[in-house]
N, CA, C and O atoms as a GROMACS GRO file, in nm:
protein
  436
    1UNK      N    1   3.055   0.739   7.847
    1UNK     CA    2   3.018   0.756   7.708
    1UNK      C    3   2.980   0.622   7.644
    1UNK      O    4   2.866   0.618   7.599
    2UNK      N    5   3.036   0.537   7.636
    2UNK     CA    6   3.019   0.375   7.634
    2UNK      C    7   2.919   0.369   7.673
    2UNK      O    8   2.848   0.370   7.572
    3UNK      N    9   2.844   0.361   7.775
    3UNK     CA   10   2.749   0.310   7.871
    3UNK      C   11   2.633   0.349   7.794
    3UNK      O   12   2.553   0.265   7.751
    4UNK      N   13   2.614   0.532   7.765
    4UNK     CA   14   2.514   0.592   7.629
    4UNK      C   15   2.465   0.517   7.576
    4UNK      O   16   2.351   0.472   7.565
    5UNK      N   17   2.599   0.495   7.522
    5UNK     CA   18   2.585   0.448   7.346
    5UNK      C   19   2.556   0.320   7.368
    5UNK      O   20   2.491   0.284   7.270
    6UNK      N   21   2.569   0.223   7.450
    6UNK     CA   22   2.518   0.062   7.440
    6UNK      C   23   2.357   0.108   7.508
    6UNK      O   24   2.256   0.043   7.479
    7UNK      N   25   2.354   0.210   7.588
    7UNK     CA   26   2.206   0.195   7.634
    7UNK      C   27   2.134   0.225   7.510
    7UNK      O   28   2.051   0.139   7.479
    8UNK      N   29   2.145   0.348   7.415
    8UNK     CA   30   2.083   0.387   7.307
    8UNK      C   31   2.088   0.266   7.191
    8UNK      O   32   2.009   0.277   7.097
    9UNK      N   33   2.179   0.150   7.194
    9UNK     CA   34   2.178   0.060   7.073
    9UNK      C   35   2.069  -0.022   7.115
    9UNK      O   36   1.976  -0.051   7.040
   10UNK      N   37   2.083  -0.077   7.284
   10UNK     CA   38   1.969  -0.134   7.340
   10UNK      C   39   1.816  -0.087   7.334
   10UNK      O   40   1.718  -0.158   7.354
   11UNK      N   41   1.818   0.041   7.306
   11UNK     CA   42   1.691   0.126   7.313
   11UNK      C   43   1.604   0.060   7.194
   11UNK      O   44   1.494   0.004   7.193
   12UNK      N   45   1.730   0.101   7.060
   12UNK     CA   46   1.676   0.112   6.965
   12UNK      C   47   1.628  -0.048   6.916
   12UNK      O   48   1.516  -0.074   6.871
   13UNK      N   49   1.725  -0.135   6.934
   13UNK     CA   50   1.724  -0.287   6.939
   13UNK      C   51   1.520  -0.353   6.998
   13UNK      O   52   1.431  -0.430   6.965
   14UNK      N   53   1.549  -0.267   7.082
   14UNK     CA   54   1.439  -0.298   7.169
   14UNK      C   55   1.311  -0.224   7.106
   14UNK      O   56   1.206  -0.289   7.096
   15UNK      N   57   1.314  -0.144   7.080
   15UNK     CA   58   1.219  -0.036   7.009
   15UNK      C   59   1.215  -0.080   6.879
   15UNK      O   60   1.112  -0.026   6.840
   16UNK      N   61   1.260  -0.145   6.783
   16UNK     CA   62   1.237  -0.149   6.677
   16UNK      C   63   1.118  -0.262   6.619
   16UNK      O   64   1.057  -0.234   6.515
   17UNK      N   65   1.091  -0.384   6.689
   17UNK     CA   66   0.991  -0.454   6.648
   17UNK      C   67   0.873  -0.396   6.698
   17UNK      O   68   0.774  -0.461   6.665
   18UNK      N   69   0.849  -0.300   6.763
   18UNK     CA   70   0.741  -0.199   6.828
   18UNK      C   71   0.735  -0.160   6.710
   18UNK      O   72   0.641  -0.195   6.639
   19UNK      N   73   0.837  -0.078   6.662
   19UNK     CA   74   0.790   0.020   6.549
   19UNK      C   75   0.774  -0.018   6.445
   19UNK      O   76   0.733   0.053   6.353
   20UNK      N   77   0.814  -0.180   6.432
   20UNK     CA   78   0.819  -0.225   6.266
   20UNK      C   79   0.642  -0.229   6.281
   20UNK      O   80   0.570  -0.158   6.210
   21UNK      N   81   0.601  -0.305   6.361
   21UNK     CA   82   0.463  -0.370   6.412
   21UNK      C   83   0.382  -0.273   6.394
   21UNK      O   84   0.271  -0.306   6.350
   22UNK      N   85   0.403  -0.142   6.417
   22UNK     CA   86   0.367  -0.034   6.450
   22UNK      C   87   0.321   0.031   6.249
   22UNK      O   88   0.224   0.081   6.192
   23UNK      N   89   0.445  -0.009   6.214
   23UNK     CA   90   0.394   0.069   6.072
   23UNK      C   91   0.327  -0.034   5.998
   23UNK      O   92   0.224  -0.009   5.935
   24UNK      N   93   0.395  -0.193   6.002
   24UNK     CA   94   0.238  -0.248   5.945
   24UNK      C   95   0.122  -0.287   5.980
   24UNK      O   96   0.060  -0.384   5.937
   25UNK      N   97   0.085  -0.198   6.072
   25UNK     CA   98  -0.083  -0.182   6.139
   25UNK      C   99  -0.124  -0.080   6.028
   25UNK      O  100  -0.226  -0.090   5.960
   26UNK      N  101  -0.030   0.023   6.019
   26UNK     CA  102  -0.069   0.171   5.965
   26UNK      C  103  -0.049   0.120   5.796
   26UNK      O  104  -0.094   0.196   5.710
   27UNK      N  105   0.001   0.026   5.764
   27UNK     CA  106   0.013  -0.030   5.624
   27UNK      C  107  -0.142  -0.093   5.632
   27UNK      O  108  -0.232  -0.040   5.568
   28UNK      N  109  -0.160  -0.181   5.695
   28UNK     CA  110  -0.296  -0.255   5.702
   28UNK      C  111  -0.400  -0.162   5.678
   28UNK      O  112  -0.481  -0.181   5.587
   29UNK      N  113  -0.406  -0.064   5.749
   29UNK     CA  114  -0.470  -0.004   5.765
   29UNK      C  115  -0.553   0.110   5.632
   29UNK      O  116  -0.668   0.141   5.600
   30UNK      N  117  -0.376   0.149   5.577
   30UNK     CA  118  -0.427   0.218   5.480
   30UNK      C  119  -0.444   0.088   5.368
   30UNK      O  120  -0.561   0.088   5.327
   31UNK      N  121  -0.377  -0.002   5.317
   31UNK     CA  122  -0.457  -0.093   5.278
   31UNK      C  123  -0.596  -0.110   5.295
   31UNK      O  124  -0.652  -0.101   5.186
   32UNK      N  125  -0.680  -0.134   5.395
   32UNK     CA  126  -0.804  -0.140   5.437
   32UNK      C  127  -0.871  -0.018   5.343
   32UNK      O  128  -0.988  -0.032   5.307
   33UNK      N  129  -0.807   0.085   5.309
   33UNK     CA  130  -0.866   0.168   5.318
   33UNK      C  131  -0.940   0.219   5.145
   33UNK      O  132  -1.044   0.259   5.093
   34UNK      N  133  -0.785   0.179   5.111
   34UNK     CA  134  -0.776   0.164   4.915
   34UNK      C  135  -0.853   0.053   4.921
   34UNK      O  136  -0.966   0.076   4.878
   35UNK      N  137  -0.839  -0.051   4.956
   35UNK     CA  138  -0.975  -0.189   4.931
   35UNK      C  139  -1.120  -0.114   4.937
   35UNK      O  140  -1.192  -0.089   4.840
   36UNK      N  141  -1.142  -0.088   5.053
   36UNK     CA  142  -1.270  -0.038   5.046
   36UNK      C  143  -1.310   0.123   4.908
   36UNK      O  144  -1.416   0.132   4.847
   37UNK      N  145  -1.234   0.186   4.899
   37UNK     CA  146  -1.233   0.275   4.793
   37UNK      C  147  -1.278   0.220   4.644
   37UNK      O  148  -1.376   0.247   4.573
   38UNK      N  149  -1.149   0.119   4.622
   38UNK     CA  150  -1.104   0.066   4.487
   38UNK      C  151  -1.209  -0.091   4.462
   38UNK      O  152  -1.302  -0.096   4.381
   39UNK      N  153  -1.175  -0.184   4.534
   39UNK     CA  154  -1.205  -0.285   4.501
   39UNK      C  155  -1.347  -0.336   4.571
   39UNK      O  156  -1.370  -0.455   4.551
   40UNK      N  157  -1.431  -0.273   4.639
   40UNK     CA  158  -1.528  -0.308   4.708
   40UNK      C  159  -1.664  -0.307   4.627
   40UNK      O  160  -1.772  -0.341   4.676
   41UNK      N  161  -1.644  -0.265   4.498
   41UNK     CA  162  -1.744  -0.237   4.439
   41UNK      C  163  -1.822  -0.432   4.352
   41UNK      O  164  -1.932  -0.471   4.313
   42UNK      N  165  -1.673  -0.495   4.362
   42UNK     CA  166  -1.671  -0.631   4.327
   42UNK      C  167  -1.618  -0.746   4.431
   42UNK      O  168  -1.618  -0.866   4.406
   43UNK      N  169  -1.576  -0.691   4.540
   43UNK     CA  170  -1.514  -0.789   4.608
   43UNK      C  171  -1.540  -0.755   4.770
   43UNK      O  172  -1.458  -0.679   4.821
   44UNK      N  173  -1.620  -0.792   4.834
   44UNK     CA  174  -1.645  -0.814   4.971
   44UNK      C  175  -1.459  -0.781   5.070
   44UNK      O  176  -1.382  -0.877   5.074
   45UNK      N  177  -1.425  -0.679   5.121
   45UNK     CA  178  -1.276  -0.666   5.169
   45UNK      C  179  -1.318  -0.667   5.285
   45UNK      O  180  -1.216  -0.700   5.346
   46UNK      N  181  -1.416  -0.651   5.376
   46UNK     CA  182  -1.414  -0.644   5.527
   46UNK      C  183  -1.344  -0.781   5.540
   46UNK      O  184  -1.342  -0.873   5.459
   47UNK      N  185  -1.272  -0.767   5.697
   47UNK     CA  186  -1.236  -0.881   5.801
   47UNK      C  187  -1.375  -1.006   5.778
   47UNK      O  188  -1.489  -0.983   5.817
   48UNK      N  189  -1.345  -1.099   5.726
   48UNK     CA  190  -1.439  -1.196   5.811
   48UNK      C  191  -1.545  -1.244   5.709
   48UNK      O  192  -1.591  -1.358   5.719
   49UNK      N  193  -1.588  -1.153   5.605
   49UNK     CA  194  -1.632  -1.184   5.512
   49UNK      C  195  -1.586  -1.270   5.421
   49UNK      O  196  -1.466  -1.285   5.396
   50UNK      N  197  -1.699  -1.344   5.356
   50UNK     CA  198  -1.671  -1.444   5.261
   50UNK      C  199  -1.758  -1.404   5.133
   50UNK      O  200  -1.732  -1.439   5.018
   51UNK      N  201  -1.844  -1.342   5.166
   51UNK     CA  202  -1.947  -1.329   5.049
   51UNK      C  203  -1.926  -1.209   4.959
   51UNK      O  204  -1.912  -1.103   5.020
   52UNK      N  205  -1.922  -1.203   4.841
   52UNK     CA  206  -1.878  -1.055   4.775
   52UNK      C  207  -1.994  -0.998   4.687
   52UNK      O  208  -2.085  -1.072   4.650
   53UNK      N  209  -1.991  -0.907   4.664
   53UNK     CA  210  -2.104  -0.823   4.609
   53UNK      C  211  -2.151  -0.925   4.439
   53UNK      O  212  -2.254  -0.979   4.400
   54UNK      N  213  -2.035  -0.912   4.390
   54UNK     CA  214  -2.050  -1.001   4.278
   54UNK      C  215  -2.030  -1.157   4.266
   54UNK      O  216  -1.920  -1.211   4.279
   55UNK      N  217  -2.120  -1.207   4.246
   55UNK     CA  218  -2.074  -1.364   4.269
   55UNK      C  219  -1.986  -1.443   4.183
   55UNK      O  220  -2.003  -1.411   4.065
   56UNK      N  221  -1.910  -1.521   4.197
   56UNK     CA  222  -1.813  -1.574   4.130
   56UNK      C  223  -1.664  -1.499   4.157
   56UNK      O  224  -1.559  -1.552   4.122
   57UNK      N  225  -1.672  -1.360   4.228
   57UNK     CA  226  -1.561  -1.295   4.281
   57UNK      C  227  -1.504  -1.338   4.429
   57UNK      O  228  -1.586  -1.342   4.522
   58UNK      N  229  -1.385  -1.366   4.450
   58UNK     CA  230  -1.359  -1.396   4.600
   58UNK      C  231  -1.357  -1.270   4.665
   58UNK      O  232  -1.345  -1.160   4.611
   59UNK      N  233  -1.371  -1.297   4.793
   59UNK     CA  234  -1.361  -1.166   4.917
   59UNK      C  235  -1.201  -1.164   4.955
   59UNK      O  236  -1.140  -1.271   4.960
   60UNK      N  237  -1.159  -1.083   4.972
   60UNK     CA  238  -1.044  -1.076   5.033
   60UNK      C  239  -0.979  -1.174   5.147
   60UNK      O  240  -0.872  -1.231   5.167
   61UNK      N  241  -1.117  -1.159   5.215
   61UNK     CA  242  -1.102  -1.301   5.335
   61UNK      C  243  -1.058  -1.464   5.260
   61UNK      O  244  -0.979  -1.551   5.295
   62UNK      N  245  -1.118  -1.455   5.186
   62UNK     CA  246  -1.115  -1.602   5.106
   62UNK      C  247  -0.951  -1.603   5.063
   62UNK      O  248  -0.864  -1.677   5.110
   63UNK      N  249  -0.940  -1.516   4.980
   63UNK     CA  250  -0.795  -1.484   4.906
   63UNK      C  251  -0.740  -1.530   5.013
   63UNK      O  252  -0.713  -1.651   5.012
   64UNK      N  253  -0.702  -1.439   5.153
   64UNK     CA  254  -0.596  -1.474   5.225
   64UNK      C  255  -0.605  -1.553   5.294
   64UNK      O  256  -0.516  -1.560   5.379
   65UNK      N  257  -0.720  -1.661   5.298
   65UNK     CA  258  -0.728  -1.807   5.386
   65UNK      C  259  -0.656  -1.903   5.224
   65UNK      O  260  -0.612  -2.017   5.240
   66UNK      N  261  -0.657  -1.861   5.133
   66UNK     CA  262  -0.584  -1.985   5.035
   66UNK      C  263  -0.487  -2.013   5.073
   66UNK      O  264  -0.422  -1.931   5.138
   67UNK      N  265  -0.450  -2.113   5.052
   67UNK     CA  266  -0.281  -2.171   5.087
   67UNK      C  267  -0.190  -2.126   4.990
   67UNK      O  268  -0.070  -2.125   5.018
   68UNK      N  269  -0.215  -2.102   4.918
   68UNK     CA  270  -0.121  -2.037   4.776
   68UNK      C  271  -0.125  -1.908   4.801
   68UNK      O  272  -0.037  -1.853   4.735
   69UNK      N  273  -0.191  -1.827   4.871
   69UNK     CA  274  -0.200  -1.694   4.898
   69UNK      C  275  -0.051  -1.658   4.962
   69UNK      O  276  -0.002  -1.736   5.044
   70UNK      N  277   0.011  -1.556   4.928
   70UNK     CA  278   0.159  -1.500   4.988
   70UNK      C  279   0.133  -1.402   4.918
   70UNK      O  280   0.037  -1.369   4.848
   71UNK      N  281   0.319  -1.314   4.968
   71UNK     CA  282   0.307  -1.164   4.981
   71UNK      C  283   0.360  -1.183   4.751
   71UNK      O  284   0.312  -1.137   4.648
   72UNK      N  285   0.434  -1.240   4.773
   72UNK     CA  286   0.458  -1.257   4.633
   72UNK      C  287   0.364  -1.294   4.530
   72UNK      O  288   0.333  -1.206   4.449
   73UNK      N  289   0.311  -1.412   4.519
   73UNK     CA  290   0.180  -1.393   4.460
   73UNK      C  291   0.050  -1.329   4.463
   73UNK      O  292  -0.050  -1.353   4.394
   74UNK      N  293   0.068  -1.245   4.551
   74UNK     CA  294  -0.040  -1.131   4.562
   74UNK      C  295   0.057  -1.045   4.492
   74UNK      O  296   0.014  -1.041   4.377
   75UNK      N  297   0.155  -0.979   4.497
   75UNK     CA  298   0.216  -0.880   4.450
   75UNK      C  299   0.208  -0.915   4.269
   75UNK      O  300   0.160  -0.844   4.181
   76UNK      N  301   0.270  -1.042   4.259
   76UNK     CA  302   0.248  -1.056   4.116
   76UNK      C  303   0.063  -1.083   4.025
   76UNK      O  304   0.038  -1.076   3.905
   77UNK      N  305  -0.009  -1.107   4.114
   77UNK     CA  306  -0.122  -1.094   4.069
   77UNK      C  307  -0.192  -0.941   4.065
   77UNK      O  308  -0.267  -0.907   3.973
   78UNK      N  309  -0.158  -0.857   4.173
   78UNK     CA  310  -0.168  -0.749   4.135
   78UNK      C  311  -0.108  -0.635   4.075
   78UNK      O  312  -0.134  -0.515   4.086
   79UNK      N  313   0.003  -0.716   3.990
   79UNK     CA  314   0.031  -0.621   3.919
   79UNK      C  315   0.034  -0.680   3.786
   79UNK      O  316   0.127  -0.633   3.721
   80UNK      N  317  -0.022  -0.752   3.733
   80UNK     CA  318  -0.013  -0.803   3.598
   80UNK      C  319  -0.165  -0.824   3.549
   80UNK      O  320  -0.240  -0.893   3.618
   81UNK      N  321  -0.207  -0.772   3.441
   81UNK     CA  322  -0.366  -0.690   3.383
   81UNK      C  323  -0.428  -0.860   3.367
   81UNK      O  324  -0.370  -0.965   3.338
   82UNK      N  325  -0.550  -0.834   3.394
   82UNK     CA  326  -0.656  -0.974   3.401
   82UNK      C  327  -0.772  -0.899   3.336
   82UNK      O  328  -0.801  -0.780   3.345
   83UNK      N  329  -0.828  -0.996   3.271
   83UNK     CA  330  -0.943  -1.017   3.148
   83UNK      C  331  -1.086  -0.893   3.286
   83UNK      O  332  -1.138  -0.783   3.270
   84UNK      N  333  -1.094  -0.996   3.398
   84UNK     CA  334  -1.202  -0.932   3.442
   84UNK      C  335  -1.230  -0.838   3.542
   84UNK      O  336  -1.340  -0.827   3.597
   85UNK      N  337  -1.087  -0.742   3.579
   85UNK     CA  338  -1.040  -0.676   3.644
   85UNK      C  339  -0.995  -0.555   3.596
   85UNK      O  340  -0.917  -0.560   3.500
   86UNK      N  341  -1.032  -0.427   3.647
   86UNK     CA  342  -0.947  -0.274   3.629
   86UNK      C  343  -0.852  -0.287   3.606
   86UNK      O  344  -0.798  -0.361   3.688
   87UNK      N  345  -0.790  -0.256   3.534
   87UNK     CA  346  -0.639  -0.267   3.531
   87UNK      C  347  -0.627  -0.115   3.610
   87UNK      O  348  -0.643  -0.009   3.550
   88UNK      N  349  -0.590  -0.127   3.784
   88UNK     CA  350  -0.546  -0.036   3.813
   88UNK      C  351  -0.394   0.004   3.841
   88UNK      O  352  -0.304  -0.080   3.839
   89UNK      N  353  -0.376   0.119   3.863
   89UNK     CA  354  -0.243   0.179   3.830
   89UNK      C  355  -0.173   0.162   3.998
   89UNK      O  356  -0.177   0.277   4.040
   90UNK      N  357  -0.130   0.098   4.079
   90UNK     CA  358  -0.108   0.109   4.206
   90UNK      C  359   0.053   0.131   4.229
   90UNK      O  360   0.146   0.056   4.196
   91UNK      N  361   0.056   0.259   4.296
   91UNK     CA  362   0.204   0.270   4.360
   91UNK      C  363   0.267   0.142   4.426
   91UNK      O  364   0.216   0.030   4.436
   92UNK      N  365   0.421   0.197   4.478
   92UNK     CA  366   0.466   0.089   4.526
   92UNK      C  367   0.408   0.115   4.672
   92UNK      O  368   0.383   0.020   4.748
   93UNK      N  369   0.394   0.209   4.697
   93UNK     CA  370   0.326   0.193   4.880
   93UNK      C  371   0.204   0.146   4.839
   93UNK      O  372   0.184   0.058   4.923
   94UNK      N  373   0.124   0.145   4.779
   94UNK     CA  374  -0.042   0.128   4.743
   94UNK      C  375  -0.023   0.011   4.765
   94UNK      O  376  -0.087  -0.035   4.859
   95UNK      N  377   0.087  -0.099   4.676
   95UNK     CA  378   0.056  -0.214   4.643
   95UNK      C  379   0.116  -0.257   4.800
   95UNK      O  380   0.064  -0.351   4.860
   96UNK      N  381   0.181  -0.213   4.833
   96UNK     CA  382   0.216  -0.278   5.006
   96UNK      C  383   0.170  -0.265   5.053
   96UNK      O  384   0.164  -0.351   5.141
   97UNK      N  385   0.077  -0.148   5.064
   97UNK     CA  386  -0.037  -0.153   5.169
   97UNK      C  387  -0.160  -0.231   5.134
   97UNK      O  388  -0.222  -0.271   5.233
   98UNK      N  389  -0.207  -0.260   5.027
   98UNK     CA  390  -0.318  -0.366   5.016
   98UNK      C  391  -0.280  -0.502   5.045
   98UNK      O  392  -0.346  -0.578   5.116
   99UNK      N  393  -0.147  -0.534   4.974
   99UNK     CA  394  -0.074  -0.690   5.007
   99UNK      C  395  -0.104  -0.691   5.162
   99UNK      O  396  -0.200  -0.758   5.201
  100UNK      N  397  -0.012  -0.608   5.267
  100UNK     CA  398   0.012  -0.624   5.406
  100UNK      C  399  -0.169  -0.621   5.437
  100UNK      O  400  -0.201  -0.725   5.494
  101UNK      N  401  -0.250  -0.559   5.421
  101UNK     CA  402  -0.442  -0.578   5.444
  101UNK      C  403  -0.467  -0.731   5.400
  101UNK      O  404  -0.486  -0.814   5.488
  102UNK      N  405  -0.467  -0.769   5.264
  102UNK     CA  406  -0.502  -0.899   5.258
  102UNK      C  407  -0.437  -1.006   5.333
  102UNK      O  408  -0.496  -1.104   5.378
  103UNK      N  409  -0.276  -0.975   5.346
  103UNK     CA  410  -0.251  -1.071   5.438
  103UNK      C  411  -0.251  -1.092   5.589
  103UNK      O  412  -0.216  -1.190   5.655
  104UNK      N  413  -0.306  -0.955   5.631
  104UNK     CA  414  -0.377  -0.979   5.800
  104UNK      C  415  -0.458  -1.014   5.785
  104UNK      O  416  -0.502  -1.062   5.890
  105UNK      N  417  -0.542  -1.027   5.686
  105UNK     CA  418  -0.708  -1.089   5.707
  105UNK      C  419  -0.701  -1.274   5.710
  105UNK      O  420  -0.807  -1.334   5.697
  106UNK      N  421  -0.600  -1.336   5.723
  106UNK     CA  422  -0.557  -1.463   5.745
  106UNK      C  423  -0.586  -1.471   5.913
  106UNK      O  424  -0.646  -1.570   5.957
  107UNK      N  425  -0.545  -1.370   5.999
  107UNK     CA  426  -0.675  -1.378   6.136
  107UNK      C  427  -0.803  -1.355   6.128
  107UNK      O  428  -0.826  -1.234   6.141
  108UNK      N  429  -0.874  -1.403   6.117
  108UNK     CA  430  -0.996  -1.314   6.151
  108UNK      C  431  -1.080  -1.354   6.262
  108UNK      O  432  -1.195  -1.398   6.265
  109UNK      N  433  -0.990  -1.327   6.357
  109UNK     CA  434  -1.069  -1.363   6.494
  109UNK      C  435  -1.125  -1.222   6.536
  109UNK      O  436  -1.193  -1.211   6.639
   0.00000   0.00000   0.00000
């Protein structure tokens, strides 16, 4: 019975950075997805891009190559209303899933 239960703690031990990894792909992802919906109409969100539809707007790529760029100052910039921006209404998964998108785009290999 012992033996179980340390194999199943090991399982899970072992299995869990799979699955953390695993849901923020699927965070990225749906991130990716509200960007392109919501914010693409002013801001270039593909991987790799620098150039945005409107000029004087950064691309997402840009955002998350800044050095000041983090999960916190993205969180507090997107949630506090700006002069030249929607003030949109974003859940708390919404806003984690766009944060966790902008901040994979810091690879863009």
């Amino acid at each position: 019975m012992i033996c179980l239960r340390s194999l199943s703690v090991l399982a899970v031990l072992w299995a869990g950075p799979a699955l953390a990894a695993g849901s923020e792909q699927r965070d990225a992802s749906q991130g990716e997805t509200l960007a392109h919906s919501w914010c693409s109409e002013c801001h270039s969100v593909a991987r790799g891009d620098l150039k945005s539809p409107k000029p004087g707007v950064p691309s997402f790529t840009a955002i998350a190559l800044q050095p000041s760029t983090s999960e916190t100052s993205l969180r507090a910039f997107l949630t506090t209303p700006h002069p030249h921006m929607p003030n949109f209404k974003l859940t708390a998964t919404e806003l984690d899933e766009i944060v966790v998108y902008i901040l994979s785009l810091r690879d863009v290999r």
